[in-house]
Rosetta silent file (secondary structure, phi, psi, omega in degrees, C-alpha in Angstrom):
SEQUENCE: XXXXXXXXXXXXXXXXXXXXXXXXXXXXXXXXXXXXXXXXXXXXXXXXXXXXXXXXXXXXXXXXXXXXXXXXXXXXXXXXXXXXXXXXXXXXXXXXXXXXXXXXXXXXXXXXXXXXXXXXXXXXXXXXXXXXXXXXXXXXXXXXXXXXXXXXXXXXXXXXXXXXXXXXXXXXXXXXXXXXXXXXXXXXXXXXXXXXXXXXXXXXXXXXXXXXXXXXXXXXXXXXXXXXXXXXXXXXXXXXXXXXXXXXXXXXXXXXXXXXXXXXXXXXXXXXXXXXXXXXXXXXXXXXXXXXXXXXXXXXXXXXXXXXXXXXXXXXXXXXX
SCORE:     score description
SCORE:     0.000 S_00000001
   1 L     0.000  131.140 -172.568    0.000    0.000    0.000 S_00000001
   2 L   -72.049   72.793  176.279    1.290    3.223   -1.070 S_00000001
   3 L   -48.050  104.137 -137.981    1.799    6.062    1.950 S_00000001
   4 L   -95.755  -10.050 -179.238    0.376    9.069    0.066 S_00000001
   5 H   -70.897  -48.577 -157.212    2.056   11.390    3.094 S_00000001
   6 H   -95.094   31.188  154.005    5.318    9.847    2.287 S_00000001
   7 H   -59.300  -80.274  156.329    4.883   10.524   -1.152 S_00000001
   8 H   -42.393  -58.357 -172.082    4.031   13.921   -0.849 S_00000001
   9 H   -60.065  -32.137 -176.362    7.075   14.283    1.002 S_00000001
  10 H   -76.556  -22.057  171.216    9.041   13.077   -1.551 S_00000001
  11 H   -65.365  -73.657  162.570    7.423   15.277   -3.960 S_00000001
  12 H   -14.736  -40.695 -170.672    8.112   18.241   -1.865 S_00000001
  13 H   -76.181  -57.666  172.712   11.866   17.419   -1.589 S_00000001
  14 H   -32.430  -67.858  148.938   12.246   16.940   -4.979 S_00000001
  15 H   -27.680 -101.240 -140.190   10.537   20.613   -5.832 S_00000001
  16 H   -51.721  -37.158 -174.910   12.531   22.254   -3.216 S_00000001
  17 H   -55.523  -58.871 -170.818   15.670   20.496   -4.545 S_00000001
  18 H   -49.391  -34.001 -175.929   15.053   21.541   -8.296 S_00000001
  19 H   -89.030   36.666 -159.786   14.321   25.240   -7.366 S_00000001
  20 H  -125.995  -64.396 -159.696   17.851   25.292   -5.174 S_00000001
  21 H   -79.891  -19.094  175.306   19.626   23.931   -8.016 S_00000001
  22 L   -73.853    3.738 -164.885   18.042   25.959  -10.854 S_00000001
  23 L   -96.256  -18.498  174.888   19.210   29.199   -9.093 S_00000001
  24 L  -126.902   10.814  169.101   22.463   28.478  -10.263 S_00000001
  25 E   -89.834  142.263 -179.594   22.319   27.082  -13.732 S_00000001
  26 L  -128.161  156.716 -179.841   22.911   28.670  -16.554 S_00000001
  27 L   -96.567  128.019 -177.909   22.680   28.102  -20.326 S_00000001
  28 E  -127.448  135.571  179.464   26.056   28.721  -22.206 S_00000001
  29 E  -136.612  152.872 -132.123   26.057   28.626  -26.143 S_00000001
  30 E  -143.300  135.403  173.984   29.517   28.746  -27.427 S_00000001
  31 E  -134.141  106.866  179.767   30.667   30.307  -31.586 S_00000001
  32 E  -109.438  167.974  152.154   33.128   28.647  -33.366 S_00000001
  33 E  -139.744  148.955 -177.057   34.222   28.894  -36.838 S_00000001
  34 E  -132.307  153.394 -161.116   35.830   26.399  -38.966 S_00000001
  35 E   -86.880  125.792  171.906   36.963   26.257  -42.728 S_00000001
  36 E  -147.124  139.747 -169.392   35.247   23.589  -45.006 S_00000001
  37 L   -84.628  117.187   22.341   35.752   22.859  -48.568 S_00000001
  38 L  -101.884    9.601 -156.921   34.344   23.900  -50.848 S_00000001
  39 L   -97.015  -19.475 -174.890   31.832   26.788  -48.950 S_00000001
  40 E   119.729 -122.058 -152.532   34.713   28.478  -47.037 S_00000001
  41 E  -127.007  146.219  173.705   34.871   29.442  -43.084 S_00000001
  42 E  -135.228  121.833  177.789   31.531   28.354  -41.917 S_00000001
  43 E   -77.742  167.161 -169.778   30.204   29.514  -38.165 S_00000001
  44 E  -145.260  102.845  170.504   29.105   26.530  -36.058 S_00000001
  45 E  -112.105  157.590 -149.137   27.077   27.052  -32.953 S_00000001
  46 E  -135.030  150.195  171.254   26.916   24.983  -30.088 S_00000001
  47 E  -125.799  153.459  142.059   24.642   24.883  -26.432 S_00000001
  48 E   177.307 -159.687 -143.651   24.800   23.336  -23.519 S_00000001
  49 L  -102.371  178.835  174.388   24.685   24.000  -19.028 S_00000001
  50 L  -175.296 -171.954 -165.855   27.085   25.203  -16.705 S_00000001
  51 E  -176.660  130.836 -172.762   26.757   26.140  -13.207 S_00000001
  52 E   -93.120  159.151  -83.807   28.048   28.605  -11.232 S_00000001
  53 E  -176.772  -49.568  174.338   30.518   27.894   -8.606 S_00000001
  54 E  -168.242  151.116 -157.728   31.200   31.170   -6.736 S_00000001
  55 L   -69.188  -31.574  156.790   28.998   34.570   -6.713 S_00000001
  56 L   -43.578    0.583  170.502   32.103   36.237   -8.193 S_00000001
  57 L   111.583  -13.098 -174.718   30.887   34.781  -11.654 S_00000001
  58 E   -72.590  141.730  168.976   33.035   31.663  -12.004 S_00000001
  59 E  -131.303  137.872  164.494   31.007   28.614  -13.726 S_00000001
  60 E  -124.630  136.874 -171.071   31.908   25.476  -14.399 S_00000001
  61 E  -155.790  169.462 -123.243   30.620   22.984  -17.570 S_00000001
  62 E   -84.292  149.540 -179.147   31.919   20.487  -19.918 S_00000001
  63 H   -80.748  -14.968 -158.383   35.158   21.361  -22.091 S_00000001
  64 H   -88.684  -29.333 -145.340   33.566   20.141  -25.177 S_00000001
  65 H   -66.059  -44.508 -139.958   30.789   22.513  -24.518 S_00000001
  66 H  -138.132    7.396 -170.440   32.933   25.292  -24.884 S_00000001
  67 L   -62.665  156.836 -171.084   36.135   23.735  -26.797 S_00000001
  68 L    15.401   22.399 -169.257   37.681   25.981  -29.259 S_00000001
  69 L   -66.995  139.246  151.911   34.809   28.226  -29.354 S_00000001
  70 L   -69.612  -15.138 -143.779   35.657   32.165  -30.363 S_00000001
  71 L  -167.885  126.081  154.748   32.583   33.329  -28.649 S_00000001
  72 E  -131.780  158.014  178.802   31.099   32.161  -25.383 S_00000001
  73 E  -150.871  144.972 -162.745   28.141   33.615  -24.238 S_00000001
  74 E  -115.315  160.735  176.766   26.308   32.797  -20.465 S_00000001
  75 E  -151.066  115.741  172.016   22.701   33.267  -19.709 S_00000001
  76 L   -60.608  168.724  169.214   21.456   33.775  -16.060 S_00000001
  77 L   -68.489  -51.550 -163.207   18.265   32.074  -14.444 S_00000001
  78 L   -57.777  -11.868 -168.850   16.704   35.734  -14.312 S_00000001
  79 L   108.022  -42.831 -149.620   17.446   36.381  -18.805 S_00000001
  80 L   -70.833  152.836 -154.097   20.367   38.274  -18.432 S_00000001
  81 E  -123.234  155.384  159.772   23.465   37.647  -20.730 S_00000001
  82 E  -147.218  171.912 -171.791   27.368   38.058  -20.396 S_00000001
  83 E   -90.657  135.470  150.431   30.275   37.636  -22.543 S_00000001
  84 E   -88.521  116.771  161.345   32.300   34.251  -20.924 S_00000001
  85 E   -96.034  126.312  170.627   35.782   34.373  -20.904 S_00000001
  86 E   -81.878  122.124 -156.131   37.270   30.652  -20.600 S_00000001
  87 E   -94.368  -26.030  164.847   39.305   30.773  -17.852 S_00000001
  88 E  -171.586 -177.751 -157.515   41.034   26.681  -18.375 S_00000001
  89 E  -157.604  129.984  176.889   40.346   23.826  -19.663 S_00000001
  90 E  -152.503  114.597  176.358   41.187   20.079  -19.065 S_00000001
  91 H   -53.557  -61.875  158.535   40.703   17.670  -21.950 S_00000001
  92 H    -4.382  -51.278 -166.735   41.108   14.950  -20.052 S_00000001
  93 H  -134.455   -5.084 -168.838   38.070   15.238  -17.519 S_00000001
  94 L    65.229    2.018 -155.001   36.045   17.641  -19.852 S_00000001
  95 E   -92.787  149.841  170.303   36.043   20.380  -17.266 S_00000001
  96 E  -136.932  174.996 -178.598   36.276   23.813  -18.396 S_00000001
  97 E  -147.979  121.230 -179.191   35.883   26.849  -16.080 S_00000001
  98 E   -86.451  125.193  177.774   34.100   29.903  -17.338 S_00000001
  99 E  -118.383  144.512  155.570   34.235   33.436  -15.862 S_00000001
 100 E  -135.598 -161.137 -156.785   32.033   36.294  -16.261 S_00000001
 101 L   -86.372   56.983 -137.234   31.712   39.979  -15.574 S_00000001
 102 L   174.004  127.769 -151.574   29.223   39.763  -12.791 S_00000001
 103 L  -116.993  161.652 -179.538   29.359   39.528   -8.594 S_00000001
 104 L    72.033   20.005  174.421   26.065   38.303   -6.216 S_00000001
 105 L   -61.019  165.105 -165.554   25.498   35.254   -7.922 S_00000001
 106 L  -115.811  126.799 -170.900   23.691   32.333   -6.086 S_00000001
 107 L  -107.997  152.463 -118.586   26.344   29.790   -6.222 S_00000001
 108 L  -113.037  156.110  162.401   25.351   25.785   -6.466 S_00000001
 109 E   -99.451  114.878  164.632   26.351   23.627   -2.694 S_00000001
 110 E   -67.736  147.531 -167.931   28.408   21.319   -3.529 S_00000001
 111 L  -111.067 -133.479  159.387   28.246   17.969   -2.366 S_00000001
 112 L  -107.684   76.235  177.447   30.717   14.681   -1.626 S_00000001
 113 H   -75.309  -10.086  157.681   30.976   12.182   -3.949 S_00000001
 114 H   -39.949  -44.032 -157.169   32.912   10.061   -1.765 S_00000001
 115 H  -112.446   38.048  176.128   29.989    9.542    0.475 S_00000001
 116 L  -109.880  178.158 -132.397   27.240    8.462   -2.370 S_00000001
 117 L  -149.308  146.661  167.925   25.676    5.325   -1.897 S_00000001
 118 L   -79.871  151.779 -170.564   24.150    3.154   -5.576 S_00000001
 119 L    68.944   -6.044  174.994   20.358    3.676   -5.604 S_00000001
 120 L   -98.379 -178.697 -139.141   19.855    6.933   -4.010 S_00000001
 121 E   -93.160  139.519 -163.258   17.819    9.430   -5.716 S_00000001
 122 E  -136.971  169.762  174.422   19.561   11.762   -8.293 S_00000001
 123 E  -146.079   99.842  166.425   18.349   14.910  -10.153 S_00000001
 124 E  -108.880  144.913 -155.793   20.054   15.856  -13.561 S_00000001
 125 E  -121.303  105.782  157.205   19.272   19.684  -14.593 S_00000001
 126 E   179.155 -162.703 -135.649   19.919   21.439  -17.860 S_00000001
 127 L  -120.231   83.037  170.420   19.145   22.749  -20.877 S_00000001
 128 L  -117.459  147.303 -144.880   18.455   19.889  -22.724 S_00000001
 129 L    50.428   57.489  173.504   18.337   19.714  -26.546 S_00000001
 130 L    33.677   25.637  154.486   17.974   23.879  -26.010 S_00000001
 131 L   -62.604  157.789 -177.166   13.996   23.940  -25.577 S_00000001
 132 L   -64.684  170.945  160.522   12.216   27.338  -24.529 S_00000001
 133 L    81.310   22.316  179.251   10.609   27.653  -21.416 S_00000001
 134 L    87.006 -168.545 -166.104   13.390   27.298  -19.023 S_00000001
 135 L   -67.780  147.302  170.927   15.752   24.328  -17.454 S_00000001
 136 E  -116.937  161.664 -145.285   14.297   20.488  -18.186 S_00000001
 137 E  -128.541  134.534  156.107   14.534   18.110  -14.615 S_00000001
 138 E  -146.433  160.654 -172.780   14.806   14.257  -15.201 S_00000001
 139 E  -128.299  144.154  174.268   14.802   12.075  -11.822 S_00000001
 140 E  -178.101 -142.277  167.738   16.030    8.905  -11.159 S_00000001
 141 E  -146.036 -178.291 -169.219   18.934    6.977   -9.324 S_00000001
 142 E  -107.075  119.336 -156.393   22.373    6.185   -9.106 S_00000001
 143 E   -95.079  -37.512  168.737   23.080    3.539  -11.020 S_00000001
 144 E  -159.049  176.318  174.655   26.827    2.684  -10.443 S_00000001
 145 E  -150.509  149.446 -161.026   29.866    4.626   -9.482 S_00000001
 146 E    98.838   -0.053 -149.438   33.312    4.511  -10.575 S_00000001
 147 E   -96.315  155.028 -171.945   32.141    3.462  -14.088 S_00000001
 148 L   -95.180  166.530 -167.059   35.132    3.857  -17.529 S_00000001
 149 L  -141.139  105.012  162.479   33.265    5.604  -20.036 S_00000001
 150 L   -21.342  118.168  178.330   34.267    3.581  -23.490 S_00000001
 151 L    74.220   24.917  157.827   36.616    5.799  -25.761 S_00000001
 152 L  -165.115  158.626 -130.446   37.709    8.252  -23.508 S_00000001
 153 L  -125.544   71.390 -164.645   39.759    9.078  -20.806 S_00000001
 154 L  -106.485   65.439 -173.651   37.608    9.584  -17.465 S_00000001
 155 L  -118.208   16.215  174.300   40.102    7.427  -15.725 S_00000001
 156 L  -109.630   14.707  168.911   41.114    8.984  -12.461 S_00000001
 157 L  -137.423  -37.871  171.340   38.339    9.023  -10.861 S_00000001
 158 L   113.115 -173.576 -176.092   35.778    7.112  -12.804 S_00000001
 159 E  -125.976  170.043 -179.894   31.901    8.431  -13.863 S_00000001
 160 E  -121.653  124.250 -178.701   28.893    7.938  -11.701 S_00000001
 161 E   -82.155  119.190  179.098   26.038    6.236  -13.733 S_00000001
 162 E  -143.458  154.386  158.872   22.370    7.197  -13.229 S_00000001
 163 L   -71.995  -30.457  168.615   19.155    6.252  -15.465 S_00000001
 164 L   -38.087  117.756 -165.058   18.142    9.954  -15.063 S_00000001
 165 L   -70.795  152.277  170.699   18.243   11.430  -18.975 S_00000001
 166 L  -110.180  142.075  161.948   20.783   12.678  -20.264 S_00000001
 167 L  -160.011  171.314  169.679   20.177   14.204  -23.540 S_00000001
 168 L   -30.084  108.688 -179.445   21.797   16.797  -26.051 S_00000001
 169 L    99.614  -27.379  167.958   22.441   20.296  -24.023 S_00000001
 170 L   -53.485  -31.540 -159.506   22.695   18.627  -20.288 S_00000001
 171 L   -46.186  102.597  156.065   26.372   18.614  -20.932 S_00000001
 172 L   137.991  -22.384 -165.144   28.148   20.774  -18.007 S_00000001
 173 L   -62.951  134.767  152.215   24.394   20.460  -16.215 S_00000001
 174 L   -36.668   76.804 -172.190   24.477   19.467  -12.665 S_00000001
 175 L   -81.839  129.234 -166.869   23.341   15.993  -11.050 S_00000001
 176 E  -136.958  168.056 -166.494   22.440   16.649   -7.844 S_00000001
 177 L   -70.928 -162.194  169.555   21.271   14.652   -4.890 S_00000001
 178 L   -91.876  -17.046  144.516   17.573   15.019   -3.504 S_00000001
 179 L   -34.238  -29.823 -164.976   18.905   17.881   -1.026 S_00000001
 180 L    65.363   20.332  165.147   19.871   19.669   -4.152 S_00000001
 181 E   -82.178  134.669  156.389   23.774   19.370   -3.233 S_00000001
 182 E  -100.009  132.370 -149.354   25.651   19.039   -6.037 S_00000001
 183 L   -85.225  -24.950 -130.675   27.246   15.532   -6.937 S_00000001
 184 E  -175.876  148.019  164.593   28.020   15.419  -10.247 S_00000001
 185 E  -107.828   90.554 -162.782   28.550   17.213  -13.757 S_00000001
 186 E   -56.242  157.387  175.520   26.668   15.503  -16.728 S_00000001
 187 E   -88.668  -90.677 -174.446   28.356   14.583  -19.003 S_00000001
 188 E  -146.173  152.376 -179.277   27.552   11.939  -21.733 S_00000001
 189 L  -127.441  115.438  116.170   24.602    9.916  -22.859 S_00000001
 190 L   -12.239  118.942 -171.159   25.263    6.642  -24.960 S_00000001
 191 L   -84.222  163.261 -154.068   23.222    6.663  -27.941 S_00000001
 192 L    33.130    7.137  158.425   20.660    3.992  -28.500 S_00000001
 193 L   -97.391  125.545 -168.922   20.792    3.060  -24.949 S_00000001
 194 L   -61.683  127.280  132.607   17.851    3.175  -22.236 S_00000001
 195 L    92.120  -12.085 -144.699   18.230    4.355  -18.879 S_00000001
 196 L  -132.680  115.100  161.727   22.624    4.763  -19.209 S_00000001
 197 E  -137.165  179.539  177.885   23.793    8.524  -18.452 S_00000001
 198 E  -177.635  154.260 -155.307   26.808    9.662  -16.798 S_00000001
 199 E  -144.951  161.048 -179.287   28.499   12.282  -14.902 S_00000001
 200 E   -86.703  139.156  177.646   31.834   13.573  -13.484 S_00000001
 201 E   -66.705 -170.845 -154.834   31.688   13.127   -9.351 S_00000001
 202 H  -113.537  -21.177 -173.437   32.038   16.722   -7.894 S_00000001
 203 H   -85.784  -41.301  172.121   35.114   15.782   -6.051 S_00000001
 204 H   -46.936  -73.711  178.878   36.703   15.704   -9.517 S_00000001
 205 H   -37.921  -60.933  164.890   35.311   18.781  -10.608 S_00000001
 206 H   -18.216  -64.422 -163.735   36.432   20.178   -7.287 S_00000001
 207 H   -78.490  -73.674 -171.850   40.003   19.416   -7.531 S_00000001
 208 H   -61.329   17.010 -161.541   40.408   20.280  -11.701 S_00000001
 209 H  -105.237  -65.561 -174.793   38.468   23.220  -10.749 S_00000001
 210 H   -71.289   -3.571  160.309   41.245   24.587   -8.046 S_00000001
 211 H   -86.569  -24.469 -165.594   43.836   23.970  -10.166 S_00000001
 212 H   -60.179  -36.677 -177.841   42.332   25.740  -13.254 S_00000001
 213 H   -35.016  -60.981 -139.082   42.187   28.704  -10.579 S_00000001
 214 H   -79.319  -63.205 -168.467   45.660   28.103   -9.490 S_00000001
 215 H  -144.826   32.912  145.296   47.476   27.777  -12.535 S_00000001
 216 L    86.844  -22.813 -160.262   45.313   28.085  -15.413 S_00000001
 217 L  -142.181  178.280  170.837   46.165   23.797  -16.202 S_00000001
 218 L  -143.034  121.030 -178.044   45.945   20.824  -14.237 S_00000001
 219 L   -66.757  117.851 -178.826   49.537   18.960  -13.438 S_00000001
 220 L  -114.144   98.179 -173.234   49.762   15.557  -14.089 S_00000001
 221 E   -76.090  176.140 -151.541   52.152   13.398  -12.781 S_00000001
 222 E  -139.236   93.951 -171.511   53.620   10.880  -14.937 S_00000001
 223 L  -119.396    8.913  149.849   55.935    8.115  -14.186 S_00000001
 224 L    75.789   63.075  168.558   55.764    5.918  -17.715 S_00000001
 225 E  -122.708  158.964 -154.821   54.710    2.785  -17.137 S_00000001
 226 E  -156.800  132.838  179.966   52.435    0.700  -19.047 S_00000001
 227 E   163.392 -159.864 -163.221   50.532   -2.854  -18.480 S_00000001
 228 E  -157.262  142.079 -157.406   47.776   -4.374  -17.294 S_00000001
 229 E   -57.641  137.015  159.193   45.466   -5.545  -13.582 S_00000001
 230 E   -66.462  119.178  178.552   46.228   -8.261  -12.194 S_00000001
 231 L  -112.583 -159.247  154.404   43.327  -11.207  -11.627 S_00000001
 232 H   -70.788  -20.054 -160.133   43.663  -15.032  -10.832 S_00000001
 233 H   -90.568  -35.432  179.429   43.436  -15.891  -14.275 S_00000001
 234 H   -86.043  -32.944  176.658   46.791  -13.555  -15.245 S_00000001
 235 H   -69.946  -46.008 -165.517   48.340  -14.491  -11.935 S_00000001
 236 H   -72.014  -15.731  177.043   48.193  -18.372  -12.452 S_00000001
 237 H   -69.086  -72.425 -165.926   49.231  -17.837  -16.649 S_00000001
 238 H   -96.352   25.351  156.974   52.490  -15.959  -15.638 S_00000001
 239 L    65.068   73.117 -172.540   52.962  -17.532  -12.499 S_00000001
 240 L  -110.864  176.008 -165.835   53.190  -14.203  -10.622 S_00000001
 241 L   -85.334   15.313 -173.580   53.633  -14.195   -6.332 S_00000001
 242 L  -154.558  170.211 -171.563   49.935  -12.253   -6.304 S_00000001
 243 L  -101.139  -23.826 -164.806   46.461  -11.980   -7.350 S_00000001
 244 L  -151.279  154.417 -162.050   45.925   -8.773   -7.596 S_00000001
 245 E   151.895 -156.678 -173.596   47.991   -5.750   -8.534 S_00000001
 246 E  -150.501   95.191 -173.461   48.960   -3.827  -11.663 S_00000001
 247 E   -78.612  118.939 -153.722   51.483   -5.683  -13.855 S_00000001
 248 E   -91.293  126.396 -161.322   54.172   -3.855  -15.665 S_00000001
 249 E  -124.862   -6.288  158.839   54.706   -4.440  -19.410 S_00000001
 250 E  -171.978  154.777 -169.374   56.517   -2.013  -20.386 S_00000001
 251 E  -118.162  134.855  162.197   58.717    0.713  -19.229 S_00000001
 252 L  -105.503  128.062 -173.222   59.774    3.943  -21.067 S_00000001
 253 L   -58.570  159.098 -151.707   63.512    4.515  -21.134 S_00000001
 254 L    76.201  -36.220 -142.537   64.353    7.827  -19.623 S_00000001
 255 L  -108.810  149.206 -175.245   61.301    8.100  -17.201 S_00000001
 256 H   -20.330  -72.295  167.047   61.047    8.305  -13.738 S_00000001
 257 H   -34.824  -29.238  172.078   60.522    4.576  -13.731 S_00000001
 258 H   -92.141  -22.963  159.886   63.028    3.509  -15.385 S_00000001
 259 H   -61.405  -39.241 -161.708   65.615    5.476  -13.280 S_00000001
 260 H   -89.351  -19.024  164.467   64.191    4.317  -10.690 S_00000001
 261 L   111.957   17.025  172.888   64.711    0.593  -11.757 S_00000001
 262 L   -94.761  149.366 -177.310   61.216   -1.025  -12.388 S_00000001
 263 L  -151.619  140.350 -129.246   61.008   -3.352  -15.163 S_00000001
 264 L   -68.213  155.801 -162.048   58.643   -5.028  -17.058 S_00000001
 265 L    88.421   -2.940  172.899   57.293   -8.123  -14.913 S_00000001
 266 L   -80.494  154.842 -178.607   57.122   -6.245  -11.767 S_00000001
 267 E  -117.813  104.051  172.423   53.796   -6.216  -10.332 S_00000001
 268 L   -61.389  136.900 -167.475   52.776   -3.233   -8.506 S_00000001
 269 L  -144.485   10.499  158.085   50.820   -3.709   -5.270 S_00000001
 270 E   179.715  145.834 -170.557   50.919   -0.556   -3.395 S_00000001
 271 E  -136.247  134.153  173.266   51.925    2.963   -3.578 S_00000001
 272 L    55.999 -174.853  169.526   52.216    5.226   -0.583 S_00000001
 273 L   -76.983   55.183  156.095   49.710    3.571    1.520 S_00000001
 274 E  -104.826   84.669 -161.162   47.445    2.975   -1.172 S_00000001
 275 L   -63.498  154.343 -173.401   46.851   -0.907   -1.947 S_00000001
 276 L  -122.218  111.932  158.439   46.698   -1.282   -6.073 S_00000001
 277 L  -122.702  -28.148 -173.561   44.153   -3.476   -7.020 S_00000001
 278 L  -107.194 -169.168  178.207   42.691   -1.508  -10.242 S_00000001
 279 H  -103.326  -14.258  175.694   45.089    0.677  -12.440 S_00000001
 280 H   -31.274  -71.484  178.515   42.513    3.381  -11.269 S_00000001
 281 H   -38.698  -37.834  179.022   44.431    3.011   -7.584 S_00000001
 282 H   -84.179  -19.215  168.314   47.501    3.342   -9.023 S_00000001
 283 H   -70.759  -40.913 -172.919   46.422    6.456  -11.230 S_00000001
 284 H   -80.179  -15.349  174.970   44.895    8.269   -8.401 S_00000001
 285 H   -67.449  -22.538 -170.511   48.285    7.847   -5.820 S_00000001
 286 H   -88.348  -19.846 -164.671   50.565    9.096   -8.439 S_00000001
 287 H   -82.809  -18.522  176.325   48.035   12.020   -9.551 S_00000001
 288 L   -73.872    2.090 -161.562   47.894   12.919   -5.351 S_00000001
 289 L   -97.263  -30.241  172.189   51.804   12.907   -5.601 S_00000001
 290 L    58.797   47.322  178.488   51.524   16.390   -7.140 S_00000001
 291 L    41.986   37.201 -168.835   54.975   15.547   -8.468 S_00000001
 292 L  -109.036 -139.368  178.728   56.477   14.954   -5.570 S_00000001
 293 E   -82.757  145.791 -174.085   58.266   11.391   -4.324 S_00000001
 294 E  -127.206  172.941  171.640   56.384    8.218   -4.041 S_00000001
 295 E  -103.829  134.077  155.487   56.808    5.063   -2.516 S_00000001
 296 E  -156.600  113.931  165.873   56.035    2.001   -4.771 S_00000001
 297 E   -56.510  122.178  174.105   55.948   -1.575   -3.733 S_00000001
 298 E  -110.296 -166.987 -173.958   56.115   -4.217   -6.583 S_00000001
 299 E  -142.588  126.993  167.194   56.272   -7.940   -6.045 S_00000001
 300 E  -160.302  131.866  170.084   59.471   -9.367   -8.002 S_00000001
 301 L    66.198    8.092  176.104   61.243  -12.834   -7.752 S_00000001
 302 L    81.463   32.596 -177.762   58.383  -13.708   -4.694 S_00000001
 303 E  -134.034  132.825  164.710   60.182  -10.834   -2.833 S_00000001
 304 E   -89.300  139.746  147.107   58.247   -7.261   -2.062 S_00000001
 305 E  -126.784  154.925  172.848   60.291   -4.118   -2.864 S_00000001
 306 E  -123.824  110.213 -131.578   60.051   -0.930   -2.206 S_00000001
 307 E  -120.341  120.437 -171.677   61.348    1.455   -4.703 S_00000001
 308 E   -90.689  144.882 -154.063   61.031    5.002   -4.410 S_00000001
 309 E  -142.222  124.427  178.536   60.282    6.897   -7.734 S_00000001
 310 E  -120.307  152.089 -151.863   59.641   10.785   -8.419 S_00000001
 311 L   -95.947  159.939 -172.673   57.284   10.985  -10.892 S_00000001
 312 E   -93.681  144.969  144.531   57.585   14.027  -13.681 S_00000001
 313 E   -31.612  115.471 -159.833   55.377   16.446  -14.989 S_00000001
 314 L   -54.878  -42.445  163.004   53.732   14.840  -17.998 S_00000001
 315 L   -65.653  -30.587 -160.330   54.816   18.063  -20.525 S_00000001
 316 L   -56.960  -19.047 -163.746   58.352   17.971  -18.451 S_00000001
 317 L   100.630 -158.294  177.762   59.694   14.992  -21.087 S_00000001
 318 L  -165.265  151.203  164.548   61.829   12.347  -20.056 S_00000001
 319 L   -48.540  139.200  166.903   65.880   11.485  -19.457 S_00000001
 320 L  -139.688   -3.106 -175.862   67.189    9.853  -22.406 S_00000001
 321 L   -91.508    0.000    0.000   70.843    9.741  -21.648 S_00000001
């Protein structure tokens, strides 16, 4: 039997969430132009969400949203318009971070994404396929978290999954809890598939957010190793001392790794205090290393070592002598 109070209530939450998060979304449509044969330079325009960030004007939404555009232009909840300068960019993670000319802004609460849970109740908000009549609302849950996104390279944190649509124009749009904290960035939608959207957590955004601040880029470290997780089925093939880990297959000469003396057949199994069971684990301790020195255990010969390695800027090159 259906409790029509607690119902209500849920209706209620929902509402209250949607107008807390609409207060800070915005519509951003972005003018590029590119040359095509035979008509000439052709303009190309593009839409899709953002959200602002901090009442000084910054917003943040999807890189593609706003990649190599000439022209960005922001639109408040209230109509009002501004010129967007793009303030960084990170290819990587999609994030881009948009500023405009414009102070008292109602800026979005940010949530955790550390602390979400599969199955609770999600809200993704934007402007999608660029109908009139304001922001469109789809509801659902959280479908997985942590999820690779096929062809592209969401890999240091992973995506958060939800059945909530996604469509054309969401892109940069918020997913936000039923509180109307925000969890998530949409993303991407997978064409001919039901029910499958996906979004950057907020702790991501967070972090590629305060770097764009900081220094315009986001610093990757790098320490040029290459290979593939360890199961049961790959430990018992190459007879390795462990089950689980991140097995190295190749090294690139010059690079911090190879200085440091790892070599293909080592199996990594922990960095810093981080146990490596996915290559995820081992991407996010080196990307926390902020380029400084790491610790990293392998497994070689049935013996642990522990071999300390500092990893490079990704742009910095590599040693070759």
């Amino acid at each position: 039997m259906v409790n029509y109070l607690d119902t209500k209530s849920l209706q209620e939450s929902v509402v209250r969430a949607v107008e807390k998060v609409s207060d800070s979304l915005v519509l951003i449509n972005s003018l590029r132009v590119e040359r095509r044969f035979p008509v000439g330079y052709v303009p190309l325009e593009g839409q899709g969400s953002g959200f602002i960030i901090e009442s000084s004007g910054m917003i943040v939404t999807n890189n593609h949203v706003v990649d190599g555009a000439q022209k960005v232009t922001v639109t408040l909840k209230d109509g009002s318009t501004y010129s967007g300068d793009v303030v960084g960019t990170d290819s990587e993670t999609d994030i881009a971070l948009v500023k405009i000319n414009a102070d008292g802004l109602k800026a979005a609460e940010l949530g955790d994404s550390e602390e979400l849970k599969v199955g609770q109740f999600v809200l993704a908000v934007g402007n999608a396929l660029g109908l009139p009549g304001g922001p469109t609302v789809s509801f659902g849950v959280l479908s997985a978290i942590g999820r690779p996104l096929p062809g592209a390279d969401f890999i240091f944190e992973g995506l958060l999954q939800t059945d909530a649509a996604v469509n054309p124009g969401n892109s940069g749009g918020p997913l936000s809890d039923i509180e109307g904290r925000v969890i998530g960035m949409n993303t991407a939608m997978v064409p001919f598939a039901q029910g499958v959207g996906f979004a950057i957590p907020i702790n991501t955004v967070k972090r590629v957010v305060s770097e764009l601040i900081a220094h315009g880029r986001v610093a990757r470290p790098w320490i040029g190793i290459s290979g593939v997780e360890v199961n049961s089925a790959i430990a018992r093939r190459y007879s390795l001392p462990v089950e689980r880990g991140f097995l190295v297959v190749e090294v690139v000469r010059g690079s911090p790794a190879d200085v440091a003396g790892l070599r293909p057949g080592d199996v990594v199994v922990k960095i810093n205090e981080r146990e490596v069971a996915k290559t995820r684990d081992m991407l996010i301790a080196i990307s926390e290393s902020r380029s400084g020195l790491v610790s990293i255990t392998i497994a070689r010969n049935n013996r642990l070592l522990t071999i300390p390695v500092r990893p490079l800027e990704r742009e910095e090159g590599i040693r070759t002598e």
